[in-house]
FIFIZA-451595 format. One line per 4 residues: number of its first residue (from 1); for each residue x, y, z of C-alpha. Coordinates in steps of 0.25 Angstrom, whole numbers, plus 5000, padded with zeros to 4 digits. Example, Ala and Ser with C-alpha at 12.3 -4.5 7.8 and 13.67 -1.06 7.14 Angstrom:
1	5049 4982 5031 ~ 5055 4996 5029 .
This chain:
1	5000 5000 5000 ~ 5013 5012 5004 ~ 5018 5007 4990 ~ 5004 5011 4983 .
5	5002 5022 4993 ~ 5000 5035 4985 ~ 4995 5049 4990 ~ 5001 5060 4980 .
9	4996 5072 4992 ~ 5006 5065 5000 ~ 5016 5061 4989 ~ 5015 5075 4985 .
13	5019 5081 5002 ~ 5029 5069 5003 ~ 5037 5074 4991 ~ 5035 5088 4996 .
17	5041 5083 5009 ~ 5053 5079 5003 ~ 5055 5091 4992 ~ 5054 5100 5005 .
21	5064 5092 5013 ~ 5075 5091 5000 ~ 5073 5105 5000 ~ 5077 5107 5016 .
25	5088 5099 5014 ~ 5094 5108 5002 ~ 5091 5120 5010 ~ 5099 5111 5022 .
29	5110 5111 5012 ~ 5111 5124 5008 ~ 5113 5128 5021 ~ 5125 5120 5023 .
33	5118 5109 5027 ~ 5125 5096 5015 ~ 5136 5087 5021 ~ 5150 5093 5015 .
37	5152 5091 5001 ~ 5137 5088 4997 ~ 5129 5095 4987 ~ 5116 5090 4991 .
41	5108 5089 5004 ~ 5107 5077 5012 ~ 5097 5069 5005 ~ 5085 5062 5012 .
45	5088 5049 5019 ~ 5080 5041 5008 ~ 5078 5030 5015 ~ 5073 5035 5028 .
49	5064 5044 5018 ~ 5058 5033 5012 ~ 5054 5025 5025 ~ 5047 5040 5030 .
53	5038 5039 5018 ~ 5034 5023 5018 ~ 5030 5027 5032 ~ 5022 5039 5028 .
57	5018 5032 5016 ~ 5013 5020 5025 ~ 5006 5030 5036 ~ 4998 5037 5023 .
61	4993 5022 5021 ~ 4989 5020 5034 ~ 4981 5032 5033 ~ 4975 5030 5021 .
65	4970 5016 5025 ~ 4964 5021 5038 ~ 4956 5032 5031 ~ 4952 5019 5020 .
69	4948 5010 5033 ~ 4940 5022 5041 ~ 4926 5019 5042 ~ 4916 5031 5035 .
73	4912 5042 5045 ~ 4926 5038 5055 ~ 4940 5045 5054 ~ 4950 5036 5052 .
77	4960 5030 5060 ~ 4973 5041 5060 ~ 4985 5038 5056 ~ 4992 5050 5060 .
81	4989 5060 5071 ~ 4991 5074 5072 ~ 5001 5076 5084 ~ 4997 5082 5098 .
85	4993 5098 5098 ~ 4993 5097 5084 ~ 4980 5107 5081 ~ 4977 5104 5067 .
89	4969 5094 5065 ~ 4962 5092 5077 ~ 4948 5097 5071 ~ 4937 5084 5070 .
93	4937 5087 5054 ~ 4950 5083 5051 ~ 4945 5069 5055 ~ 4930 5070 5052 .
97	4935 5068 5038 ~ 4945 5056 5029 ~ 4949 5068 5019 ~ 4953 5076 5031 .
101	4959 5066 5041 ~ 4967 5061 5028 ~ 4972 5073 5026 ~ 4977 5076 5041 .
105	4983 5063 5042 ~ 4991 5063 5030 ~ 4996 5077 5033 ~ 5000 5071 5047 .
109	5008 5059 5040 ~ 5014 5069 5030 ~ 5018 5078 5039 ~ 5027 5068 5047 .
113	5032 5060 5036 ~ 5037 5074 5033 ~ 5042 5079 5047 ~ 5050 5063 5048 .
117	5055 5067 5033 ~ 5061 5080 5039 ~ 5066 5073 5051 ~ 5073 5062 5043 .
121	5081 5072 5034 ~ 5096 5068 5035 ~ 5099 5082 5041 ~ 5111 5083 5052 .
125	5107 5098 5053 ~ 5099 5098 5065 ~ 5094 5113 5062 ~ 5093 5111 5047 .
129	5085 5096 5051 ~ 5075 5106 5060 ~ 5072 5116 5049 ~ 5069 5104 5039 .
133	5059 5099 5051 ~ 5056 5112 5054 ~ 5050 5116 5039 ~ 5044 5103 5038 .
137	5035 5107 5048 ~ 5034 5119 5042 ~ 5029 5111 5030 ~ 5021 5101 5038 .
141	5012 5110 5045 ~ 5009 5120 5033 ~ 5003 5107 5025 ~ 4995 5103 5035 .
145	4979 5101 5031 ~ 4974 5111 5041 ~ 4982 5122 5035 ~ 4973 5120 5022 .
149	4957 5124 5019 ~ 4957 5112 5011 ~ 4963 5102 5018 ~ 4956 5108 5033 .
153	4943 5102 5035 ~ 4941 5112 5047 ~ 4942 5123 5036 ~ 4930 5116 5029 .
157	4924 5114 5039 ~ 4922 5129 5044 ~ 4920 5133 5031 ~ 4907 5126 5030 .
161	4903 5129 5044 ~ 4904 5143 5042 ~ 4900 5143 5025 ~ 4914 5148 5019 .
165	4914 5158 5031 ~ 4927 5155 5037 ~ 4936 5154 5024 ~ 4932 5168 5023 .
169	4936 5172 5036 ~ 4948 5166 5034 ~ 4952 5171 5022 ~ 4948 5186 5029 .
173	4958 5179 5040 ~ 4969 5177 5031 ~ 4968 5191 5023 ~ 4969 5196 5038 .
177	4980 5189 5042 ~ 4988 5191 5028 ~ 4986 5208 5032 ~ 4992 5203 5043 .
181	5003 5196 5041 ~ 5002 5185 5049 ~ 4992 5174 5054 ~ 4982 5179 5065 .
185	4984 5172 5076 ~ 4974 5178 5086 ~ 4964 5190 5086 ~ 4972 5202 5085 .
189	4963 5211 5090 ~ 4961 5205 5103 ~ 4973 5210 5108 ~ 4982 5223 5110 .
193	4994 5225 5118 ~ 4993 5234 5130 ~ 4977 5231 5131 ~ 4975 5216 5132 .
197	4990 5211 5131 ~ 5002 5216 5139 ~ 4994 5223 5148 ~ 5003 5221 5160 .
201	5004 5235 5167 ~ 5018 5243 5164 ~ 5026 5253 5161 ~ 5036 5255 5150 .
205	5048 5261 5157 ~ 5059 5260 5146 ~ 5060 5258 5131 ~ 5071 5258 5121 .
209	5071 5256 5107 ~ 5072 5240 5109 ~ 5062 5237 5122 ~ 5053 5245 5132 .
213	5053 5240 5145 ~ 5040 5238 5153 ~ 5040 5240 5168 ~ 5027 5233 5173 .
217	5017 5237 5184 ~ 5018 5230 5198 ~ 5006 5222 5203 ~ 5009 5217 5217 .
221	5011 5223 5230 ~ 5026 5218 5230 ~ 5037 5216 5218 ~ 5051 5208 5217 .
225	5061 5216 5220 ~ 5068 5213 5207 ~ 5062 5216 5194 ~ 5061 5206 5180 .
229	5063 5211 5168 ~ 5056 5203 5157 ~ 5062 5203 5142 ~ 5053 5196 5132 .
233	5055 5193 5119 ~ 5057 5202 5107 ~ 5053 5193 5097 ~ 5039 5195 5104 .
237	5032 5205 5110 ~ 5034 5203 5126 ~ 5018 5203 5129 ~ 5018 5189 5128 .
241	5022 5190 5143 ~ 5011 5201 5144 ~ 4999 5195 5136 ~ 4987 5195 5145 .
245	4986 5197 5160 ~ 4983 5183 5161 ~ 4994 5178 5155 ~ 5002 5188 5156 .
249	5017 5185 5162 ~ 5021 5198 5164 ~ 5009 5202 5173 ~ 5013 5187 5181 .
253	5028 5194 5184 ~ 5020 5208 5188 ~ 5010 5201 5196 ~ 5021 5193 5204 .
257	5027 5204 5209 ~ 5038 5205 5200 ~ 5042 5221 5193 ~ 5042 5216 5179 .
261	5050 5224 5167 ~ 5047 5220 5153 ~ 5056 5220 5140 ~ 5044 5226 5127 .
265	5053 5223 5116 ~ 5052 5233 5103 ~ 5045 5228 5093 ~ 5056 5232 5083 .
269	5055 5240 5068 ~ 5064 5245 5060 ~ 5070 5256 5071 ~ 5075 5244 5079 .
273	5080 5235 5069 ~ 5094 5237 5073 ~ 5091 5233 5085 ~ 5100 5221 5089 .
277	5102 5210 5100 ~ 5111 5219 5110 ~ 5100 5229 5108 ~ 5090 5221 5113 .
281	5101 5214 5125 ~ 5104 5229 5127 ~ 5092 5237 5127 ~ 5082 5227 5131 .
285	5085 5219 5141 ~ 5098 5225 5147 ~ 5091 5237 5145 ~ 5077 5234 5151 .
289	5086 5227 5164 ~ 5092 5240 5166 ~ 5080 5246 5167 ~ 5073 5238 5176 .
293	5085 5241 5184 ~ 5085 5256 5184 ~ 5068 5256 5187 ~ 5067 5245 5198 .
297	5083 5248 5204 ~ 5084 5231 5204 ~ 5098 5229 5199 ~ 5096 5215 5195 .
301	5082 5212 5189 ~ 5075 5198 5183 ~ 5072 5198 5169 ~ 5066 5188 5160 .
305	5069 5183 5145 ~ 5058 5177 5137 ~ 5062 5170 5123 ~ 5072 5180 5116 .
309	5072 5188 5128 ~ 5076 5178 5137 ~ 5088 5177 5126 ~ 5090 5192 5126 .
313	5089 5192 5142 ~ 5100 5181 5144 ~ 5109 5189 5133 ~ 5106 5203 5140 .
317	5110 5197 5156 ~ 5124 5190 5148 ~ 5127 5204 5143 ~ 5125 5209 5156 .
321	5134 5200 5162 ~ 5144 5202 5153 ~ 5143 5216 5159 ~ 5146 5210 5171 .
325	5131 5215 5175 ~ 5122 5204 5184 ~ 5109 5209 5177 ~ 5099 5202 5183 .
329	5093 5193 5194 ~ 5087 5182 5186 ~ 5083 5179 5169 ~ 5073 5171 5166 .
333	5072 5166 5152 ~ 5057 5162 5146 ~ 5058 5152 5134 ~ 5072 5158 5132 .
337	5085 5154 5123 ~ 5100 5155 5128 ~ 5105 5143 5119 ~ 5099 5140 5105 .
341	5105 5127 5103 ~ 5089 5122 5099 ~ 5080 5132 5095 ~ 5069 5124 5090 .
345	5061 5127 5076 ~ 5067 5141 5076 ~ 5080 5137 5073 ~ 5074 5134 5059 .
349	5073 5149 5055 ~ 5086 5151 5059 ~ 5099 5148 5051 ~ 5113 5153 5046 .
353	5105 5158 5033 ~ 5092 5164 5040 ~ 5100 5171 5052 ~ 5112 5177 5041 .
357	5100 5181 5033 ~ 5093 5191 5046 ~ 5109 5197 5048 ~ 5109 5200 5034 .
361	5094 5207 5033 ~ 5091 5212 5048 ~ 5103 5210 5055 ~ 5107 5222 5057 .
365	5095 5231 5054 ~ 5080 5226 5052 ~ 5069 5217 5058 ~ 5064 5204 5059 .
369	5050 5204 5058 ~ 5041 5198 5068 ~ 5032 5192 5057 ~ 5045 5185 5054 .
373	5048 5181 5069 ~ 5032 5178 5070 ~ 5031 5167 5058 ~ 5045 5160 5062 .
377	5039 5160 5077 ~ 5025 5154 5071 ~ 5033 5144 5062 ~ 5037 5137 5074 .
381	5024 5132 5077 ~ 5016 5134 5063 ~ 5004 5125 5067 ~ 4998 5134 5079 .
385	5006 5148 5075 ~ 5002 5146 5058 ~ 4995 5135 5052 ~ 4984 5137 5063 .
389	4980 5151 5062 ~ 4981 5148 5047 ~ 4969 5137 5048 ~ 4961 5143 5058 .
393	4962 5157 5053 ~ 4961 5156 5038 ~ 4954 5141 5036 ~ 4944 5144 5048 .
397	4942 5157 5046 ~ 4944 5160 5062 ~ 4948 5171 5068 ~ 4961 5170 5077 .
401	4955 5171 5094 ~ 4963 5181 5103 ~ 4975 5174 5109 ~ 4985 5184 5115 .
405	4996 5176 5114 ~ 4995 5174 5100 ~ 4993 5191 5098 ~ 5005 5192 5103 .
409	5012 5180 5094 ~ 5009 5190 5083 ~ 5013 5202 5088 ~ 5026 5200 5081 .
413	5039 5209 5085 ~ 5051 5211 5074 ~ 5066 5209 5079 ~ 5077 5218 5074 .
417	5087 5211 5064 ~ 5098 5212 5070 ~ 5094 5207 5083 ~ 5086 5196 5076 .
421	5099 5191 5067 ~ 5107 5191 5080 ~ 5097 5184 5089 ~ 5096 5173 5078 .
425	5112 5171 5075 ~ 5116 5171 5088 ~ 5106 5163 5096 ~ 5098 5155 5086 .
429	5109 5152 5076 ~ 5121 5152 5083 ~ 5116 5149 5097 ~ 5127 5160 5103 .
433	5121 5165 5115 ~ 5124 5151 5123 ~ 5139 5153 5120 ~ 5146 5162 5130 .
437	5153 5173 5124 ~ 5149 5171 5109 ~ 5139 5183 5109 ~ 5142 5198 5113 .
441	5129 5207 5116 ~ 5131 5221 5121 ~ 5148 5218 5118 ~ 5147 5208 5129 .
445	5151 5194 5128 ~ 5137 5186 5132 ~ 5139 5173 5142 ~ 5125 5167 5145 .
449	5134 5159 5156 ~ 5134 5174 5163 ~ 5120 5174 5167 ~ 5119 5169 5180 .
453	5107 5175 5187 ~ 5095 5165 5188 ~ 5088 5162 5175 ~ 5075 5155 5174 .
457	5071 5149 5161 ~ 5058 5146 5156 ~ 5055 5136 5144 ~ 5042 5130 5136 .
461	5041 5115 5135 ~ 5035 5118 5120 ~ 5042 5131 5118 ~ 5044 5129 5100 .
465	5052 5143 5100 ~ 5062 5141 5113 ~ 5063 5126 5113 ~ 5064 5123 5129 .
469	5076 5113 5128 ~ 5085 5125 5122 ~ 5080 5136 5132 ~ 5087 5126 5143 .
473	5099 5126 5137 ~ 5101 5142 5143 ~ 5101 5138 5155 ~ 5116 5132 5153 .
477	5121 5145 5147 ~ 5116 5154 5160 ~ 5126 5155 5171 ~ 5115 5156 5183 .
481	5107 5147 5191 ~ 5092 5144 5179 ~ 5079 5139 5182 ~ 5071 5132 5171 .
485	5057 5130 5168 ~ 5049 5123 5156 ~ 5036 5128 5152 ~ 5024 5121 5144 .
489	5019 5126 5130 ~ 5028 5135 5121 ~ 5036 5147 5122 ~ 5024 5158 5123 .
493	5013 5149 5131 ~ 5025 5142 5140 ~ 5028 5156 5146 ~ 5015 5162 5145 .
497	5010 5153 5156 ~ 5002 5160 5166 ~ 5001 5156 5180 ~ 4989 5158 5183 .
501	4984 5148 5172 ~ 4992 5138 5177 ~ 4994 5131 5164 ~ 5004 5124 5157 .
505	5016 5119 5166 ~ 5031 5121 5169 ~ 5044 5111 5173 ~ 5052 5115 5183 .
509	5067 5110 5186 ~ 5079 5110 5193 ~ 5094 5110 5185 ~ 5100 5118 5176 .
513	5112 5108 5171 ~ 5101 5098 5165 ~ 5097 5096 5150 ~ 5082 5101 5146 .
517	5078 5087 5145 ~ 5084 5084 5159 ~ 5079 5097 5166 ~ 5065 5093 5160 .
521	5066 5078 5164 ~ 5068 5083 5179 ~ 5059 5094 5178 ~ 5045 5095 5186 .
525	5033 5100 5178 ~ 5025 5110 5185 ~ 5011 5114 5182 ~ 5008 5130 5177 .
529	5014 5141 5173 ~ 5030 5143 5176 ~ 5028 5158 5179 ~ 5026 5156 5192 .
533	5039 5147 5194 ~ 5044 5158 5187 ~ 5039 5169 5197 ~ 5045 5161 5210 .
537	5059 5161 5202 ~ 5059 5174 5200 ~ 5054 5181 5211 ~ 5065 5174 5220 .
541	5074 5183 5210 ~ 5066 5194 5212 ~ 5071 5201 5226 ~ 5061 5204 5237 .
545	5047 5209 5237 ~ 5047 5226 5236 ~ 5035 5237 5233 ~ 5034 5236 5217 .
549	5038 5254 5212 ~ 5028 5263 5212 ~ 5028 5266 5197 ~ 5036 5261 5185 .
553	5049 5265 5179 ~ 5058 5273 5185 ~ 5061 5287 5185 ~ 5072 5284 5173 .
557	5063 5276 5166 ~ 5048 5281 5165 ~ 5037 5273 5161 ~ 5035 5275 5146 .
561	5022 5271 5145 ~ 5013 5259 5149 ~ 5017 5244 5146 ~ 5015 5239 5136 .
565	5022 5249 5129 ~ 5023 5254 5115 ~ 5034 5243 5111 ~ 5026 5229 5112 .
569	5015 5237 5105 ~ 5023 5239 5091 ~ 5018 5228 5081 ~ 5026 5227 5069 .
């Protein structure tokens, strides 16, 4: 029967499968990627290819003769099952009907026959092997069934149930979202900076073309006596750690009883484009400690990295070091990378040619669009950041629901060019930041080794965008005593964890000179949020209890005006 087989939908995708791995393999080889001396790439292992497509050819077998041997009315036997969380097909209609249960389960079949093709490829590469897997993914997801009006039977199915109503509203959907320029995601209306998110009382007490920095309101009786500055990143604007008051985690720190300080990036344009990675060391986060220094008189305050400002954190206290400056009383780094050795999916974007192609264009004057940052940060995960919104919003005709999270996932920010080419050279590329002495910032010599105040490190089990196993590995660079704590969920919903929701959970463990897979293996699984773990930590580095100041600022630094401030306001 394997040898009578034939099927020319899925002749047609198993040719296409190998057209598109030949042509990774060339563009392996014209990176530098042939064994000395060859002219052609590495060829496919023809006999391992060959045992894949008996067995693919024998599973489309099986599942043509379940669907010959169902009874009339019953859904057939599966074969093959869409994995656990995978949204797409979950709706009663794709087994309600043989065409459309075929045509989910021979996509399912195809597309591992094609992820096992990618993963069989003869490539000693390890990050050229993950950019084949990678785009075969890529390739994968975009073919699925549910991506296409034809092939959806939900699409058909509200078209009848609301007479040819919700193709028109789709296509009134897509025309919106193409003025636009990207996919909406949630309802835009629902929200507004300063009025429903990042609403936290504050002041703005200093600004600079870079940052502004945001002193915020006390709630209690009692305050530490030593301040936290909290640098966000500047990939993002920093009210995801101010969305609503409900899950707010600035408001947490406020309402604990700690004087909180915050970093508002710039949103920058084409003024700031020259900016550079010592600009931002400089006049962001040295700059904002020394301002919470002059306003509270606290010599050594607490401050807090999260993502690329847990980076620039670490960068800015080994600067200060090298000063021979003690900075600070304690960091804490949120989902946060020191050594880049594995990077994850990101790593695909980012090569010799890609990184010397910034450094010609922007790296020394221009922008990095956000648009560009927001599509590479959506590619990651294009089922539930693409292909989702794409069915729902354009074959179903619905309209997004508000979801403040997601507002703020498409309020993009740019980076400047120079900052950007350096950033990606010297942490993602090259992985020089771990090495002690390999990169100056400010003129000084940074050593990671030299930071020896307290660090706290928080990191998400799921986290696609700072893989958890890596962000471990900064704990062996740091000089002083760390403390480490794995989140649930991803890099946003692992640290946007409210306490008083009690959800999700954390583990919590003892020694710093383990593996991430030994730490884990001994560590305890606590239920709920790790904020207030968090809190006890750092409020036994936080001095004693004192009256909170009568107003905010200082006489050398007046309050500008109310947070949030003109800065996380700028769209681009």
């Amino acid at each position: 029967m394997n040898q009578t087989y034939s099927n020319p939908a899925l002749e047609g995708m198993l040719k296409a499968g190998q057209a598109m791995m030949q042509g990774f393999l060339e563009q392996w080889s014209q990176a530098g990627g042939t064994p000395a001396g060859s002219a052609m790439p590495l060829p496919v292992d023809a006999e391992k290819l060959a045992a894949l497509q008996r067995e693919h050819m024998s599973r489309h077998a099986q599942l043509w003769a379940s669907m010959a041997q169902a009874k009339p009315g019953e859904p057939a036997e599966p074969v093959v099952k869409p994995a656990a969380g995978d949204r797409r097909f979950v709706s009663e209609h794709w087994g309600s009907s043989p065409v459309f249960d075929y045509l989910r389960q021979s996509y399912l079949l195809n597309a591992q026959f094609l992820n096992a093709v990618a993963e069989s490829l003869p490539v000693a590469d390890r990050q050229a092997k993950s950019r084949i897997q990678f785009l075969t993914r890529q390739y994968i997801d975009a073919m699925s069934p549910a991506n296409f009006a034809a092939t959806n039977p939900e699409f058909i199915q509200r078209a009848l149930e609301t007479k040819g109503e919700s193709i028109t509203q789709g296509l009134m959907n897509l025309i919106g979202d193409m003025e636009k320029g990207r996919i909406s995601m949630t309802d835009d209306t629902a929200f507004e900076v300063g009025r429903n998110l990042a609403t936290t009382p504050g002041a703005v007490v200093y600004e600079n073309d870079v940052m502004q920095l945001i002193q915020y309101t006390p709630t209690t009786d009692k305050v530490t006596e030593r301040p936290l500055l909290v640098v966000p990143p500047c990939i993002n604007k920093y009210y995801i750690l101010d969305l609503q008051p409900e899950n707010s985690y600035v408001r947490y720190i406020v309402e604990q009883g700690i004087p909180a300080f915050l970093v508002s990036w710039r949103n920058p344009q084409a003024e700031q484009s020259h900016l550079t990675w010592d600009d931002y060391v400089e006049r962001g986060v040295l700059q904002g400690l020394q301002v919470v220094r002059e306003i509270t008189r606290v010599d050594k305050p607490n401050v807090l990295g999260f993502c690329i400002g847990g980076t620039l954190t670490a960068s800015a206290v080994a600067v200060a070091r090298a000063r021979g400056e003690d900075p600070v009383e304690s960091m804490t780094l949120l989902t946060a990378l020191l050594d880049f050795t594995e990077t994850g999916d990101i790593a695909c974007f980012v090569d010799e040619h890609s990184v010397a192609s910034k450094e010609a264009t922007i790296g020394r004057r221009g922008l990095m669009a956000g648009r560009e940052l927001s599509n590479v940060f959506s590619s990651l995960r294009p089922n539930d950041l693409v292909w989702n919104y794409v069915v729902d919003n354009y074959l179903k005709g619905n309209k997004p629901p508000a979801f403040d999270l997601l507002y703020w996932n498409s309020d993009s920010t740019n980076l400047p060019g120079p900052f950007a080419a350096w950033y990606l050279r010297n942490t993602y590329l090259e992985n020089n930041l771990r090495v002690p002495g390999k990169l100056s910032m400010l003129g000084q010599p940074v050593d990671l080794g030299r930071v020896d105040c307290p660090t706290y490190f928080l990191s998400c089990r799921e986290d696609h965008i700072v893989p958890w196993k890596t962000s471990y590995l900064g704990r062996r660079l740091l000089g002083g005593d760390t403390t480490f704590v794995l989140g649930a969920s991803g890099h946003i919903a692992g640290v946007v964890n409210p306490a008083a929701k009690n959800k999700r959970s954390h583990w919590v463990g003892d020694g710093s000179s383990m593996t991430a897979d030994e730490w884990f293996g001994s560590a305890t699984e606590k239920p709920g949020s790790w904020w207030p773990h968090w809190m006890e930590w750092l409020k036994a580095r936080s001095g004693k209890s004192v009256e909170p100041r009568a107003r905010l600022g200082s006489r050398e630094h007046k309050m500008i005006e109310p947070a949030p401030g003109r800065y996380v306001k700028e769209r681009i």
